[in-house]
C-alpha positions in Angstrom: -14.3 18.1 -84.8 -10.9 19.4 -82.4 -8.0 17.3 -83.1 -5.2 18.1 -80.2 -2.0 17.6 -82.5 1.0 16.5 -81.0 3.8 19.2 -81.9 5.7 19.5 -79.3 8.5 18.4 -81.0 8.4 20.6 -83.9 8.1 23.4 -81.1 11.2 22.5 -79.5 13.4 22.6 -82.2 11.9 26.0 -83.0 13.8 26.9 -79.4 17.2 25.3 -80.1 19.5 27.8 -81.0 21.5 26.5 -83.9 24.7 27.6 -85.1 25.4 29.4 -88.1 28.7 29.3 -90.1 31.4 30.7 -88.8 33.0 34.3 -90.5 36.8 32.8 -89.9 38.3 36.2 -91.3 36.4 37.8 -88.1 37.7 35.8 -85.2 40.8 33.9 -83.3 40.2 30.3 -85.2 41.7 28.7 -82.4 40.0 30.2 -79.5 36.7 29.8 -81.2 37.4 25.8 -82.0 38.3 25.7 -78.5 35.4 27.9 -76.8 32.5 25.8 -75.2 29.9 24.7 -77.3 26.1 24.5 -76.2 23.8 24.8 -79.1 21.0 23.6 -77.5 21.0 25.7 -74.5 18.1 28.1 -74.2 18.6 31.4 -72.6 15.7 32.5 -70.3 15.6 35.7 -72.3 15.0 33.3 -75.5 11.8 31.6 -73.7 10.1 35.3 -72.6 7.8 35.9 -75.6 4.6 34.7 -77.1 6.4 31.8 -79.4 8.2 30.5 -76.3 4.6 30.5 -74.8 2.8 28.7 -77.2 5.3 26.2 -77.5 4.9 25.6 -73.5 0.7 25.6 -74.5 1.8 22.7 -77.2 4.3 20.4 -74.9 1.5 20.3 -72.4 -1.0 19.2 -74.8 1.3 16.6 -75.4 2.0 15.7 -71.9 -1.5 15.6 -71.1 -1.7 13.3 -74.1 0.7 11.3 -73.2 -0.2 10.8 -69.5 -3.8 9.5 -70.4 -3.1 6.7 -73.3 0.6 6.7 -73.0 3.3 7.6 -74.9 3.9 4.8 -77.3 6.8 3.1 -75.7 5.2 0.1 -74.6 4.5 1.7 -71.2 0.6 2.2 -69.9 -0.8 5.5 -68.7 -4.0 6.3 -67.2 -6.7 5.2 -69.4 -4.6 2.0 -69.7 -4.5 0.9 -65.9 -8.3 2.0 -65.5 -9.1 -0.2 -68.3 -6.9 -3.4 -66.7 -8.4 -2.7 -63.0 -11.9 -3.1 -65.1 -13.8 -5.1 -67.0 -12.6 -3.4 -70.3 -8.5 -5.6 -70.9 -7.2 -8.4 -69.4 -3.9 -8.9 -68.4 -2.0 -10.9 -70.9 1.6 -10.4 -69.3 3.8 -11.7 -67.4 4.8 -8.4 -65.6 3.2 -8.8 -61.8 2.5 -5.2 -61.6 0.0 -5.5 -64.6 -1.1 -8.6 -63.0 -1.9 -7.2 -60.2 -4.1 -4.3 -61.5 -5.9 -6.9 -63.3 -6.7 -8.4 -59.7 -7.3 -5.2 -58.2 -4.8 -5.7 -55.9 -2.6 -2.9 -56.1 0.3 -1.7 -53.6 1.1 1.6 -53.2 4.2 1.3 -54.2 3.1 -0.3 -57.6 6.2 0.8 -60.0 3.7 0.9 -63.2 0.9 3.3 -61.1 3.7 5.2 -59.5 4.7 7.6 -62.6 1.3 6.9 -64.3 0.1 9.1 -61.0 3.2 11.5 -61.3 3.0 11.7 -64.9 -0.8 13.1 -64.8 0.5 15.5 -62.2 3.6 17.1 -63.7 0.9 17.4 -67.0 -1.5 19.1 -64.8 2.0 21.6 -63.8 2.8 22.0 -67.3 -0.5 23.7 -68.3 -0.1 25.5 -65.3 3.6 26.4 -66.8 1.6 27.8 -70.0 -0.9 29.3 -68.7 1.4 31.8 -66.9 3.4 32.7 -69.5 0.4 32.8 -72.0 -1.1 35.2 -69.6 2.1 37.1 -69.7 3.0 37.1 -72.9 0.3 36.4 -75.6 -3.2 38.6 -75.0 -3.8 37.5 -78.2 -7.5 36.5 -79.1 -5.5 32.9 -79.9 -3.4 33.5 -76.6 -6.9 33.9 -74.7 -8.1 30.4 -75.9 -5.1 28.6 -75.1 -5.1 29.9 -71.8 -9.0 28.6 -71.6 -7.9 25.1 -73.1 -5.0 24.9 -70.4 -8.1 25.3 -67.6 -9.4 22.9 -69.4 -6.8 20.3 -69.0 -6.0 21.0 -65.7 -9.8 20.6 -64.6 -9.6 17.1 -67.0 -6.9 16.1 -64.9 -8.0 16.9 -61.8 -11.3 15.0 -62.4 -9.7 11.9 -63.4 -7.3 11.7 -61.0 -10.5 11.9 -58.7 -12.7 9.4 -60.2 -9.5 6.8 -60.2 -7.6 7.4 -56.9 -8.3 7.0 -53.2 -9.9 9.9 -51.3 -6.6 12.4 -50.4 -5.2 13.3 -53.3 -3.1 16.4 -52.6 -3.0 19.1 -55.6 0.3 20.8 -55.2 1.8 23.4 -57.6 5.3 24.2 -58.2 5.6 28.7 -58.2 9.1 30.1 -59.0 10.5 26.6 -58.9 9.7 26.1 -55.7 6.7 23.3 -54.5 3.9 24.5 -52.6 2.3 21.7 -50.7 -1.4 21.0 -50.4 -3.7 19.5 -48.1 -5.0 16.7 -49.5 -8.6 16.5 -50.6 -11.4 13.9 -51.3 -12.1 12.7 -54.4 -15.9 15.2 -53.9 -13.2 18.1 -53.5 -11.1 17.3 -56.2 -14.3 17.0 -58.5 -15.3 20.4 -57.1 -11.9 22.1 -57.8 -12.1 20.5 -61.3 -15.6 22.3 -61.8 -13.9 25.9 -60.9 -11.2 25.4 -63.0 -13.6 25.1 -65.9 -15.6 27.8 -64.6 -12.3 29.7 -65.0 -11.8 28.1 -68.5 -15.3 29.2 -69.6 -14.3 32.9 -69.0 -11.4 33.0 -71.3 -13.9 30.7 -74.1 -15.8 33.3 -75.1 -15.1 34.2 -78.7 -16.4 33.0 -81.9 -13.7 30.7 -82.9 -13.6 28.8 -78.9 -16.6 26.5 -79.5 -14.7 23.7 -79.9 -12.5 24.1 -77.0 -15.5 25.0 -75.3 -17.5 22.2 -75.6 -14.7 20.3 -74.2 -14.8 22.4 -71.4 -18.3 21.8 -70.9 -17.9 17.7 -71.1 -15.2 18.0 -68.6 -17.3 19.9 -66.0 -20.5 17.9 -66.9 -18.4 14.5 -65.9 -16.9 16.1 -62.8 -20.8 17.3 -61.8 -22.3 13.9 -62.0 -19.6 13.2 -59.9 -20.9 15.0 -57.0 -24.4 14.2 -57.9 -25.4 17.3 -59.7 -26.7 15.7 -62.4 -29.7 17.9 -63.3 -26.7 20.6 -63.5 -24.5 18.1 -65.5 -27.8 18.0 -68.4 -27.3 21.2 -68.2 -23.5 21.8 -68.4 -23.9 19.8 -71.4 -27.0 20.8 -73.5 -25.2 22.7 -76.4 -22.6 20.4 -77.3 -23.9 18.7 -80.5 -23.2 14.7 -80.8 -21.3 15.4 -83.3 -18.5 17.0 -81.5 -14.9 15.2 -80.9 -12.1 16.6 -79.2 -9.4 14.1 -80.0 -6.3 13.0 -79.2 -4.0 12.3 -82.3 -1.0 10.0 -83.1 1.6 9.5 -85.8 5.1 7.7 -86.6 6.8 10.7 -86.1 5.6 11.7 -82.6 3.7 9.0 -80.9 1.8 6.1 -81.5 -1.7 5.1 -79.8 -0.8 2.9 -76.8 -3.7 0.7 -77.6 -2.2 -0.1 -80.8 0.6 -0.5 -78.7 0.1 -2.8 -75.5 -2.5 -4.4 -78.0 -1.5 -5.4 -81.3 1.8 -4.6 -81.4 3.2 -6.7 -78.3 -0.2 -8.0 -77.1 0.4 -7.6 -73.5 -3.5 -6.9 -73.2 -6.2 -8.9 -74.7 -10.2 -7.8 -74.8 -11.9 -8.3 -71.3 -14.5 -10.9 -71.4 -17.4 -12.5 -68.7 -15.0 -16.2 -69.1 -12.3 -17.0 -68.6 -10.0 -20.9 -68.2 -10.9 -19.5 -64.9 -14.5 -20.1 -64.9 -16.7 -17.1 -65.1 -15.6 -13.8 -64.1 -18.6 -12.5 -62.5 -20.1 -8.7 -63.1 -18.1 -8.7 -66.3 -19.1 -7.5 -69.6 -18.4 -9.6 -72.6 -16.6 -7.3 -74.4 -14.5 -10.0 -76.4 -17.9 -12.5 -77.3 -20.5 -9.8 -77.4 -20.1 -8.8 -81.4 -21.1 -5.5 -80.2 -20.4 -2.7 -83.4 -19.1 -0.1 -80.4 -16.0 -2.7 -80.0 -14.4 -4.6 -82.9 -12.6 -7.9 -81.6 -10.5 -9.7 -83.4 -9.9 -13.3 -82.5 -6.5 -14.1 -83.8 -5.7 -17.6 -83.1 -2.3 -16.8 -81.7 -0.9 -16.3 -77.9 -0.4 -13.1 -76.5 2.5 -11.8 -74.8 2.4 -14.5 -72.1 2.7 -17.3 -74.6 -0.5 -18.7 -73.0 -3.4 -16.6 -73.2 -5.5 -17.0 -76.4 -4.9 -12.6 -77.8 -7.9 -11.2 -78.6 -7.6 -7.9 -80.4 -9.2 -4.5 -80.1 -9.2 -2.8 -83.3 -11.3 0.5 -82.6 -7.6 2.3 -82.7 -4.7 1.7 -85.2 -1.1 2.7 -84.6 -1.9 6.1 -85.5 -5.6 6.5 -85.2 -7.1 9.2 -83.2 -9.2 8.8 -79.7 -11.6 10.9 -78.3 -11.5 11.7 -74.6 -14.5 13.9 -75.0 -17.3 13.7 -77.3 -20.6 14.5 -77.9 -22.0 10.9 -77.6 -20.7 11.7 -74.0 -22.5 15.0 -72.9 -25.6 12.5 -74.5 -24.7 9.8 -72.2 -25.2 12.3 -69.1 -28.1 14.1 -70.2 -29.4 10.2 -70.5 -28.3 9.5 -66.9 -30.1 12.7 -65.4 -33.7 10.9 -66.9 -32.3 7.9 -65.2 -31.8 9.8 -61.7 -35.5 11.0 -61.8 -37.2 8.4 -62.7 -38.1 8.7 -66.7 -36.5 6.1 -68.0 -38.2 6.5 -71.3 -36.7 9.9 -71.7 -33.3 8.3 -71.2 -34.1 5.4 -73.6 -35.2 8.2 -76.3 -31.5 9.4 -75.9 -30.1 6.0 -75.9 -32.4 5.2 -78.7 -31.2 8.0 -80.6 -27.5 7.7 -80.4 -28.2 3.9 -81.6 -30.0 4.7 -84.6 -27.7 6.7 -86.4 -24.4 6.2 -87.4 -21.7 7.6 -84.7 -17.8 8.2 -85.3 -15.3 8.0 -82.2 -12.0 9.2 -83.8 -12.2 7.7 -87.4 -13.5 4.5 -85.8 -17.0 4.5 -87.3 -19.9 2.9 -85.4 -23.1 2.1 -87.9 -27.0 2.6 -86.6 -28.2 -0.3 -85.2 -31.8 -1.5 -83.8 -33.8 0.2 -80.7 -34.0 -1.4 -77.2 -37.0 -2.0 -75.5 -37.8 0.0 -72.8 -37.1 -1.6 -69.2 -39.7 -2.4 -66.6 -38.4 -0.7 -64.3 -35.0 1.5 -62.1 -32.7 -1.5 -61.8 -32.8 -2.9 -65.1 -32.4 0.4 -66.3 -29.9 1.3 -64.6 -28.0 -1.7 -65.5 -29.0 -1.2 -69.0 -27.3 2.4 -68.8 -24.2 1.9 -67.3 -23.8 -1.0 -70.0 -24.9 1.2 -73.0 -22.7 3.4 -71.0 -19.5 1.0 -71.2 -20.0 0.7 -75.1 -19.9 4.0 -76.3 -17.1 4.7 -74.2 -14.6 1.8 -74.3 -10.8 2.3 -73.5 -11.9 6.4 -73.5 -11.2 6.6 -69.6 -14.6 6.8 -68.2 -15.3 3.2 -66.9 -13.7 3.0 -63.7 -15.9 6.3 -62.6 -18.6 4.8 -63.4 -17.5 1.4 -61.8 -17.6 3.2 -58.6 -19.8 5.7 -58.9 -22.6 2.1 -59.4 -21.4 2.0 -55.6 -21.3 5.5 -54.3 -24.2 7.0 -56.2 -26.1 3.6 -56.6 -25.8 1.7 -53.5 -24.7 -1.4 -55.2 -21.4 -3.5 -53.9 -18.1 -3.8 -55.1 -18.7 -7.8 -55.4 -21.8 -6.8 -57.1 -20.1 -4.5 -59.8 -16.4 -4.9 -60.0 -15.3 -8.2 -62.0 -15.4 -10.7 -59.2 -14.2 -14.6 -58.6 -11.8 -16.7 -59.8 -8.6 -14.9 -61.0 -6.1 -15.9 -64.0 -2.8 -15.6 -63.5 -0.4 -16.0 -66.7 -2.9 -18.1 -68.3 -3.4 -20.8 -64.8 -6.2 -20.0 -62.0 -4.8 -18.2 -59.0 -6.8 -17.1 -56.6 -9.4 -14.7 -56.1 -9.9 -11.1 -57.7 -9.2 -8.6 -55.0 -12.0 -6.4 -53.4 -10.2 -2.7 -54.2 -12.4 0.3 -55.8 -10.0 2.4 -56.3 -5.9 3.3 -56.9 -4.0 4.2 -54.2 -2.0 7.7 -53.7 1.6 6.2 -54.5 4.2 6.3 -51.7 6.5 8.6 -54.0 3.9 11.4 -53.0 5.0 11.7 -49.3 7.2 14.1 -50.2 4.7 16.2 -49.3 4.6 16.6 -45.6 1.1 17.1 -45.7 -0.1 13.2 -47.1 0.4 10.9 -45.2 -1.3 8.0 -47.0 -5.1 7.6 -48.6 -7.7 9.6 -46.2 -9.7 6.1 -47.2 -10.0 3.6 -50.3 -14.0 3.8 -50.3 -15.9 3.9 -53.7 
């Protein structure tokens, strides 16, 4: 198991230049009092070797971190919007910008999706920040993997951002601190620019201590092939990754804490999604909160959540400081599983499904114990729904539902009324309205700064 440890702090303070004690026989006292002090100030000749580099290789870890399941200050990321805009949380706020992403009626001037899209970005330019000055200044066997992981996060990005935004999502770059502007691309493109970022990862992952960081790389290219429909390639992108594997992302009380401890349990601003609601039913929905399922522990508390109305149900998969997979080996399972699907041998894929159920699994520390077979469907539909909800289980709040969401409508020819939560709509604990009909985010205003976008190519699945 990988554990991506937050040090970025430790790494900074490694750069700040601190004073030492002053040799008053040596010096004008007075002058040097009265000289300008700046202790923190790092000179660019500080930052040009390989311990300024790896410290750049750590702070992106933690940005990428960060920009997926937040950063512990009570403010969403990523993986946290997805999660509202599905089935997974429900709003249990009264902020109308988490409201509305419970709806799926999002503006593109949405001040919570806004930096959650700029903050994946500028994490996408910081590996890019570390992998030059890896390359330049650590050849390192050690150097040589961390420039593979950076690939790696930068192709992670790039996929995600894919699966979750509308189709013209420009990829910029900033080179000597200037922006270079990019056409933008669909999300097929930005999948394919993911896979070729990996492929460049894969070629840096090729001694005997990158197997870790190379089975992430292979998850993350194996995701962004399904999503072109490669998924006979995706099986096998993904063959050698044992289920066992986790690549996680970790928390403490000294750096940050896991913003699902956070927007749940600690200020319960989101409560478990569920198929009910005062509403009525909420149509298309899993049952997360009723189903008792082992893959997500639910905790009715009998109290009111953050909008002093809604009854707080609480996930407790993650603690404050509990770690959280974005890639695991249940996953590279998941899309060997969907490959049977896609040709028609749907007992192969229930032999994989089968097989993950009837042994115990651990997601982070969160430990999952074996539990009974399912029957084999009669036939492609009810497998396929079967799938994507096996699907939903194993990966909960780990920031692969929304694909899947609307790849049930791309890849599967289903609707969005059909697969999105659908019907009556809850507002702040009183029916409101109607859940909106959008499949995906849209490209934030902020980003025409970039003479080149001009707005979402189109919002399709």
């Amino acid at each position: 198991m990988l554990r991506l440890k937050d040090r970025a702090r430790g790494a900074a303070a490694g750069l700040t230049v601190v004073a030492g004690s002053m040799l008053l026989g040596a010096c004008d006292v007075k002058q040097e009092l009265l000289s300008p002090q700046q202790p923190t100030v790092i000179s660019p000749s500080a930052t040009a070797n390989a311990t300024a580099a790896n410290a750049l290789y750590v702070g992106a870890l933690g940005r990428w971190k960060n920009s997926m399941n937040g950063n512990g200050g009570n403010t969403e990321a990523l993986w946290n919007w997805e999660a509202l805009f599905t089935d997974e949380v429900r709003s249990a706020d009264t902020f109308s910008q988490r409201n509305d992403a419970d709806q799926r009626n999002l503006q593109s001037n949405d001040g919570v999706m806004t930096p959650i899209y700029q903050n994946a970005q500028q994490a996408r330019g910081r590996a890019r920040d570390a992998i030059n000055a890896l390359l330049q200044f650590d050849t390192s066997p050690t150097g040589k993997q961390h420039v593979g992981e950076m690939y790696m996060v930068m192709g992670y990005i790039e996929m995600i951002l894919s699966q979750a935004f509308c189709n013209g999502i420009p990829f910029g770059e900033t080179v000597d601190n200037a922006p270079v502007y990019t056409q933008p691309l669909t999300d097929a493109d930005g999948s394919k620019l993911a896979i070729s970022r990996i492929d460049t990862a894969l070629t840096y992952l090729t001694g005997s201590d990158d197997a870790a960081v190379k089975n992430a790389a292979l998850i993350v290219k194996g995701r962004a092939q399904v999503d072109i429909g490669d998924f006979a390639g995706a099986a096998a992108t993904v063959a050698s990754v044992p289920t066992s594997f986790q690549y996680n992302f970790e928390y403490s009380q000294t750096t940050f804490d896991n913003e699902w401890w956070v927007m749940g349990a600690s200020v319960k601003r989101y409560t478990v999604g569920d198929s009910v609601d005062v509403a009525g039913p909420i149509l298309n929905a899993i049952p997360f909160a009723r189903l008792k399922d082992p893959r997500v522990a639910v905790t009715d508390t009998k109290s009111t959540a953050e909008d002093n109305t809604t009854n707080f149900l609480r996930v407790d998969n993650w603690g404050r400081d509990d770690p959280t997979p974005p890639l695991s080996g249940i996953d590279a399972r998941l899309i060997e599983a969907e490959a049977k699907l896609q040709t028609g041998d749907i007992a192969g894929m229930m032999t994989i499904l089968n097989a993950l159920r009837t042994a115990p699994q651990v997601l982070g520390i969160f430990k999952v114990p074996a539990m009974s077979p399912l029957p084999t469907p009669a036939d492609k539909t009810s497998a396929t729904d079967l799938f994507f909800r096996e699907k939903a289980l194993w990966q909960f709040q780990r920031g692969y539902r929304m694909d899947d969401l609307r790849r049930l409508v791309r890849q599967y020819g289903r609707t969005q009324d059909k697969v999105f939560p659908s019907g009556n709509f809850t507002r702040n604990g009183t029916p409101t309205g109607q859940f909106g009909t959008q499949v995906a985010f849209p490209v934030p205003d902020h980003e025409q700064n970039n003479p080149n976008f001009h707005g979402c190519i189109d919002t399709k699945a």
